[in-house]
C-alpha positions in Angstrom: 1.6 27.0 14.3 0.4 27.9 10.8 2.8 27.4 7.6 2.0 29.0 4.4 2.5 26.4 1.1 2.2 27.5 -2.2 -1.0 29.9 -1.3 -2.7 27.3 1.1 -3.1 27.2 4.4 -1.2 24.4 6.4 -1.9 22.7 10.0 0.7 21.7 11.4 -0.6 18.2 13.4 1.8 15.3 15.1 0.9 11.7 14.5 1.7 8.5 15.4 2.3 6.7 12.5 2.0 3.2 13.1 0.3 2.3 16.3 1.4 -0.4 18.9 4.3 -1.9 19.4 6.3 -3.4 16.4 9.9 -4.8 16.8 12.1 -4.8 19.6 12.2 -2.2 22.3 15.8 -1.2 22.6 17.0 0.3 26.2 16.6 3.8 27.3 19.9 5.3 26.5 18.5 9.1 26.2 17.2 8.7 30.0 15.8 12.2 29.3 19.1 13.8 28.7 18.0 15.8 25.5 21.2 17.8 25.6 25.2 17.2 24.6 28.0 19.2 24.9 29.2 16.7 22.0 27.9 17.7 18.0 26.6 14.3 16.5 26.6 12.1 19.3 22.5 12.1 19.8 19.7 12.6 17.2 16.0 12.5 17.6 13.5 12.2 14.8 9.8 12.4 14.5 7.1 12.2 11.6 5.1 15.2 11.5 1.7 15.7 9.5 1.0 18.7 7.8 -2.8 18.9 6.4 -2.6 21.7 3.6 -5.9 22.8 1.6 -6.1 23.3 -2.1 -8.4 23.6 -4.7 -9.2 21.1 -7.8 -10.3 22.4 -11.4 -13.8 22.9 -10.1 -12.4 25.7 -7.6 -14.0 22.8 -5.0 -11.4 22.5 -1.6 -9.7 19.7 -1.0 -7.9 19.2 2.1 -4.4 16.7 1.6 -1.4 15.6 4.1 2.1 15.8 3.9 4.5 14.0 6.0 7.8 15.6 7.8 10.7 12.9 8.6 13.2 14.4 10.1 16.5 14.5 12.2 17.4 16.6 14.8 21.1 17.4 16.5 20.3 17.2 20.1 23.7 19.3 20.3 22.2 22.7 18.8 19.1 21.9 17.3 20.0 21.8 13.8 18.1 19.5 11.5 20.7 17.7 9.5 18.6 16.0 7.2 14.4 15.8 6.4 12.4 14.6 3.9 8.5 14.9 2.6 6.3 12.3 1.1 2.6 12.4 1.0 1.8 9.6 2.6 3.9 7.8 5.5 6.3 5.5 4.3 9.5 3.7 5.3 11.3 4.8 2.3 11.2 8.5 2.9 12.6 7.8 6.6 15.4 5.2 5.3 16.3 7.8 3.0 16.6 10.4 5.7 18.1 8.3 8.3 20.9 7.0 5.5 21.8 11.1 4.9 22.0 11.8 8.8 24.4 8.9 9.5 26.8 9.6 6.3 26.4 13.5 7.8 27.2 11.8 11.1 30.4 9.6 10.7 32.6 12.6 12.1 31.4 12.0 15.8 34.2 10.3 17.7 32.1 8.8 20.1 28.9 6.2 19.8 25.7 8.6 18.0 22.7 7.8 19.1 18.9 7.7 17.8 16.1 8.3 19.7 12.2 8.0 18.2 8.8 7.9 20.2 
């Protein structure tokens, strides 16, 4: 997949942000059931890096990263609410997770999250 940004040329490239295991493993509740019949009721979210070339005041090429949090509506596939940082950070994915549960307070029934 290539994304154009402001003139440069983007790769789109998954990461793993933080490797091993940190915190508590909660249970399996998706159980591979990535579709509802129910809006709300399960999101997933992911951090994506984007590396994206540009050029510094010497015309030299510098390649950078941008980070993707976002989540995702199991339901339709909608993204109800992402954010970019340029590095990854916990703040950037609070910030997004705190818009997708205020979008979220209209389910009737339990929502759940699921990240890798």
């Amino acid at each position: 997949m290539v994304l154009l940004v402001h003139h440069s040329h983007v790769n789109l490239v998954n990461t793993a942000v933080i490797k091993g295991t940190i915190g508590k493993i909660s249970k399996n509740l998706v159980n591979r059931r990535f579709h509802t019949s129910i809006p709300h009721q399960k999101l997933t979210t992911d951090t994506s890096e984007f590396k994206y070339y540009t050029t510094d005041s010497d015309g030299k090429i510098i390649i950078k990263k941008a980070y993707l949090d976002s989540f995702l509506d199991m339901f339709n596939g909608e993204i109800l609410s992402l954010r970019f940082s340029e590095r990854p950070n916990s703040q950037a994915i609070m910030d997004a997770l705190d818009e997708a549960i205020e979008i979220t307070k209209d389910c009737p029934y339990r929502t759940t999250i699921h990240s890798d």
